[in-house]
N, C-alpha and C positions, 0 to 999 in steps of 0.2 A: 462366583469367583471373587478371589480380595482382589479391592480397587486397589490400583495404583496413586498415592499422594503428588500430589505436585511435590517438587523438588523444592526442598528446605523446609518443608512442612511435617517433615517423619519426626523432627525432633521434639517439635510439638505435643504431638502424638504420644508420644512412649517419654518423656520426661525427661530423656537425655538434654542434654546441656546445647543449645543452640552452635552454629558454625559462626565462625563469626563474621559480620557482613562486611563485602564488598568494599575498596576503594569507591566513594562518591561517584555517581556520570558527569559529563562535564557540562559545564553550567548552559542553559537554554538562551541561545536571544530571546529579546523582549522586545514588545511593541513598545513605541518611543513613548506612545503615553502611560507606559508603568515605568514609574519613578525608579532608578536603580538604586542598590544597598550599598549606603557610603563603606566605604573600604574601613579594618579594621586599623587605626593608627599603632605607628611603630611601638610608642611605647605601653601601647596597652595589655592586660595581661596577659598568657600563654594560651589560658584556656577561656576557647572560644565560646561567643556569646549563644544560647541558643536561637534557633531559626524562627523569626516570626511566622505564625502559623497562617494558614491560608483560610479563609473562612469555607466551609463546605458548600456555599451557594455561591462560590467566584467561581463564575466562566470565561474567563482571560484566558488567553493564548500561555502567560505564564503560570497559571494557578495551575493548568492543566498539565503544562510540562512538569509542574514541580509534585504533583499528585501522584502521575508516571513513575517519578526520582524516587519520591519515598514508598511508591509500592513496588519499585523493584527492589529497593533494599529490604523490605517486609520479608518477599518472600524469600530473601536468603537468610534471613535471621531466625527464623522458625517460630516466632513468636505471633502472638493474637493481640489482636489491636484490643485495647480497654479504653482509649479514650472518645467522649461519650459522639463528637461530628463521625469517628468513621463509624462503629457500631450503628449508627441512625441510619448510616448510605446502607450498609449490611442488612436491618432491617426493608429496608428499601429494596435493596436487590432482593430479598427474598419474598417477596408479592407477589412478582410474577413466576417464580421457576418453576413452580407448580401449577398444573390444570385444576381450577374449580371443578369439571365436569367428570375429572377422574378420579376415581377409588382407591388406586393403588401408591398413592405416594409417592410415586418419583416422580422425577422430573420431565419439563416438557419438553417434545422430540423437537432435532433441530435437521433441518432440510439441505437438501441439495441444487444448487445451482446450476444449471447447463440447458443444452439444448432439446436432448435425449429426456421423453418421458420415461416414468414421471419424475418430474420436478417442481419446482416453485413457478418458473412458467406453464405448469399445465395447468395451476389453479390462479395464476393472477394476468398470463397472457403477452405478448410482446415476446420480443426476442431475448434468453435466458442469456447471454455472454454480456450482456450491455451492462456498466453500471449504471446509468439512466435510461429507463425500460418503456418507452411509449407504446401504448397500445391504441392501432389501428384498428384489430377484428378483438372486438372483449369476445372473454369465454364464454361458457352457462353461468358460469357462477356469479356476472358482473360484478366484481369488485371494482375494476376497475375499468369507466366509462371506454369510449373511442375518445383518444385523442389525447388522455390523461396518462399520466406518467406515475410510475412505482421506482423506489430508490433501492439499489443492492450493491450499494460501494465497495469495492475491495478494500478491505483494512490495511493493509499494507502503501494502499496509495493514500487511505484517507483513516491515521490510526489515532484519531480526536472523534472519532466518531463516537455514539455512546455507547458503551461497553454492554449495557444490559439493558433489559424492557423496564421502562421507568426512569432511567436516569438521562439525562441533559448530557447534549454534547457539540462538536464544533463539526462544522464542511467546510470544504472549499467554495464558496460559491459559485464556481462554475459547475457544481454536481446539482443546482438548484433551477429545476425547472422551469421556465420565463412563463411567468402568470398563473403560475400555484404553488402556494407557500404551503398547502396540506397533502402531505400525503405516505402512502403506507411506506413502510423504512423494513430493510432487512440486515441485519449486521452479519460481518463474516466471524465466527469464534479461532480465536488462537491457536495456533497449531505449535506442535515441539521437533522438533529436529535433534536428529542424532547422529553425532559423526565421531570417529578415531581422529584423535591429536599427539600425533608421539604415539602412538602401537597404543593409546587409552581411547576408551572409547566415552565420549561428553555427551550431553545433551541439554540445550536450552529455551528455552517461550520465546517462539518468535513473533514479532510482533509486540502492539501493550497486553501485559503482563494480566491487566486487571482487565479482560477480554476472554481471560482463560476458564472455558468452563467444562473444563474434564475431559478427559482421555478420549470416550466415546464420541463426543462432537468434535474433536480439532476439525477447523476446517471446513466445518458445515457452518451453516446459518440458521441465525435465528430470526425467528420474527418478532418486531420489538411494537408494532403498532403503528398508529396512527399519530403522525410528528408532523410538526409546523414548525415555520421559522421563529425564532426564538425575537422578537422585536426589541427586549429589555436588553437584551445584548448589542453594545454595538457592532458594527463592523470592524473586525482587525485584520492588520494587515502585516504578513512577513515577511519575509525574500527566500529563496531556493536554500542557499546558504545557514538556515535558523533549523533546516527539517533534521535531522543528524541526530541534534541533541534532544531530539522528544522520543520518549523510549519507543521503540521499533522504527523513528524513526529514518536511519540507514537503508531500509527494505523500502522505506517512501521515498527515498532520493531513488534509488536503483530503480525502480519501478517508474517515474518520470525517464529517468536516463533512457532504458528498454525501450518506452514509448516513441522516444520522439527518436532512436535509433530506424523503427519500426517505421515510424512515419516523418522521414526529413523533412520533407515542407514545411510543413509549421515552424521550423528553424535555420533550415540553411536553402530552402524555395527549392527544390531539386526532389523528386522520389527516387533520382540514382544512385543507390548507395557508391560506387565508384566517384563517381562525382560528389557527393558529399562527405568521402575520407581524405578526396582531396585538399578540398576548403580545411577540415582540419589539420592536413600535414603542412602546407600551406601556412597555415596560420600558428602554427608551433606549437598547438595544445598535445601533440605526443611529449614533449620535451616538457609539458610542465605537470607530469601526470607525478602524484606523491605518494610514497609507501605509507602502507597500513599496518597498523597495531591490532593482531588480534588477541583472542581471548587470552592467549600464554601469554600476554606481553611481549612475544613475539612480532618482531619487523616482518612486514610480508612484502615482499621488492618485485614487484611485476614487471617489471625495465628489462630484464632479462641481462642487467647488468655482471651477473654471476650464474653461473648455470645453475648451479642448486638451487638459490634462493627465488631466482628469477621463475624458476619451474614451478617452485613450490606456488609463488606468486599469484600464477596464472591459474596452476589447481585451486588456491585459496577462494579466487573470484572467483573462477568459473561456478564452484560446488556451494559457496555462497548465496550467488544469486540468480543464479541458473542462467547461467550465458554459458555460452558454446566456448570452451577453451581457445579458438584461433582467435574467435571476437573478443575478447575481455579488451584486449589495448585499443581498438575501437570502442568501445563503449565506454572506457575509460577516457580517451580523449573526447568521446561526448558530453561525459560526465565534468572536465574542465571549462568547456563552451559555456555550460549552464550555470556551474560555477562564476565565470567570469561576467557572463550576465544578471546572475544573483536578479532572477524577476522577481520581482514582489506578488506575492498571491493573497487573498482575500477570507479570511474564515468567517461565515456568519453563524451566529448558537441557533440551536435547534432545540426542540422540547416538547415530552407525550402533549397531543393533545388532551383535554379535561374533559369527564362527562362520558357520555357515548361513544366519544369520537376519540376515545382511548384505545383502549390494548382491543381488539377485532376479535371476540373467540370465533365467532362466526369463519373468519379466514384462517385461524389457526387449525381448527377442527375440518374443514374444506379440505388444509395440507393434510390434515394425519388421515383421511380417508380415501386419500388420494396417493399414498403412499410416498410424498415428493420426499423419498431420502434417496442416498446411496445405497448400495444393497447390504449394507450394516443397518442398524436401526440406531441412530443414536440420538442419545434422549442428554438432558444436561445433568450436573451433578447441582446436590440441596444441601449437603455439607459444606459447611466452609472452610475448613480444614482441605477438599478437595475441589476449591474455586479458586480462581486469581486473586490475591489480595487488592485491599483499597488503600489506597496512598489518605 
């Protein structure tokens, strides 16, 4: 069957003349120890200087955001990178999308996560919903011991993560297990969403863009290997308020917000939702909740200050980010609380480990005989024309 292109990449494809890209995202906070970009002075000339480039071995919280930036304007421009840092990551990503062990040239299968064999927990053990998976009873397979932990972060709560098997990337350090800095890493792939805007029907990569690896996997996982803490890197540090402007992530705010909706203690000492919509009415954050701009440049008014717009509002959020339309204005005024707290969170680099203690075929081949997909089979794409671009 013809594959389907990621979107902006047909014009590549057939020689047509690109679309042209995007107004910029808005610019990322920075950790205080990246020096900011002096302002351009009044009178200097019109046309702006270009962007000092980012070296491809910077793992900074901003190199990452700003990698993000320019690979989501890549893939609306429909154009192929030629210069020589991204092509090398390109090379790079493509080591692993293929099995040595297989014949037929595509690519390698990516699995599914849950509780319901089979899955990724029937070959590596522990509870399949966890994003930090300890396992008490190992399987036959022992990968991994009693007592040792396997990582399967959700992308949406954690989209610094690395995108592909072989490349470098950031966590939260509270996803980092207390007294093992090695161990096996599974990433979630990007998924695409489709919705009617105005009687049109859109669709865009949710999540980081350069995550996307084909139609057949959104949404399944991959296995990327055997990952340690990254020590060359320092610790950096953001606040709640910074996550927005790194591409997908808006879907990592909402997905905190959801959380701690889900689980009030941890913020307001109470598991009584009644009692904790209190504390918020209470405390004003309905009244300080602000309209959204979505993709139309359209105002989204949740306030329910106007019936139409208000309505729309609530459909906006609800189908968004999957909350129950009655809750949006709760979880909205949760989402000001966090706001207003702006906690500072912790990212430490991560990185394949070298040697042996790399990419696992051994656990890879375990999954594909084990059948841990969905009852699709979905394998990744090896064109690049049909992967996520590299900023």
């Amino acid at each position: 069957p013809e594959k389907k292109m990621l979107p902006g990449n047909e014009a590549a494809a057939s020689g047509e003349s690109a679309p042209a890209a995007p107004a910029a995202p808005v610019a990322a906070a920075v950790p205080d120890n990246v020096a900011p970009v002096a302002p351009v002075a009044a009178a200097a000339p019109t046309v702006a200087p270009a962007p000092m480039p980012v070296p491809p071995d910077d793992k900074s919280f901003a190199a990452v955001v700003k990698r993000e930036c320019d690979a989501r304007a890549s893939l609306h421009s429909g154009s192929r990178p030629t210069d020589p840092a991204t092509l090398a990551r390109e090379a790079e990503r493509a080591k692993l999308l293929r099995c040595p062990l297989s014949n037929d040239g595509r690519g390698r299968h990516a699995f599914r996560k849950g509780t319901f064999p089979p899955c990724i927990m029937s070959v590596m053990g522990g509870s399949g919903m966890l994003a930090v998976v300890k396992v008490a009873n190992p399987t036959a397979y022992g990968f991994v011991k009693a007592g040792e932990y396997y990582l399967t972060p959700n992308r949406s709560f954690n989209p610094w993560v690395p995108p592909y098997a072989g490349a470098c990337g950031l966590m939260d350090a509270k996803f980092i297990p207390d007294g093992q800095r090695v161990f096996h890493l599974f990433a979630e792939c990007t998924s695409r969403e489709k919705k009617k805007i105005d009687g049109e029907e859109r669709e865009r990569i949710m999540l980081p863009v350069t995550s996307w690896h084909g139609e057949d996997c959104a949404g399944a996982w991959l296995y990327l290997g055997y990952y340690e803490v990254d020590d060359e890197v320092p610790e950096q540090t953001f606040n709640f308020n910074s996550i927005r402007h790194v591409e997908g992530g808006d879907h990592a705010e909402w997905e905190r917000v959801k959380y701690h909706f889900r689980h009030p203690r941890h913020k307001f000492g109470t598991d009584n939702e009644t009692a904790m919509l209190k504390k918020l009415k209470d405390g004003g954050y309905y009244d300080r909740i602000d309209n959204e701009i979505d993709v139309t440049g359209a105002v989204i008014d949740p306030t329910l200050k106007s019936d139409t717009h208000g309505k729309k509002g609530l459909e906006h959020y609800a189908k968004k980010y999957g909350v129950v339309e009655v809750k949006v204005m709760d979880h909205l005024a949760v989402r000001e609380w966090l706001r207003e707290e702006n906690k500072k969170m912790t990212l430490v680099g991560v990185k394949p480990c070298d040697g042996d203690r790399g990419y696992d075929e051994r656990v890879y081949e375990a999954l594909v005989q084990a059948q841990a997909w969905s009852p699709k089979v979905p394998r990744v794409e090896t064109d690049p024309l049909l992967l996520g671009p590299l900023g």
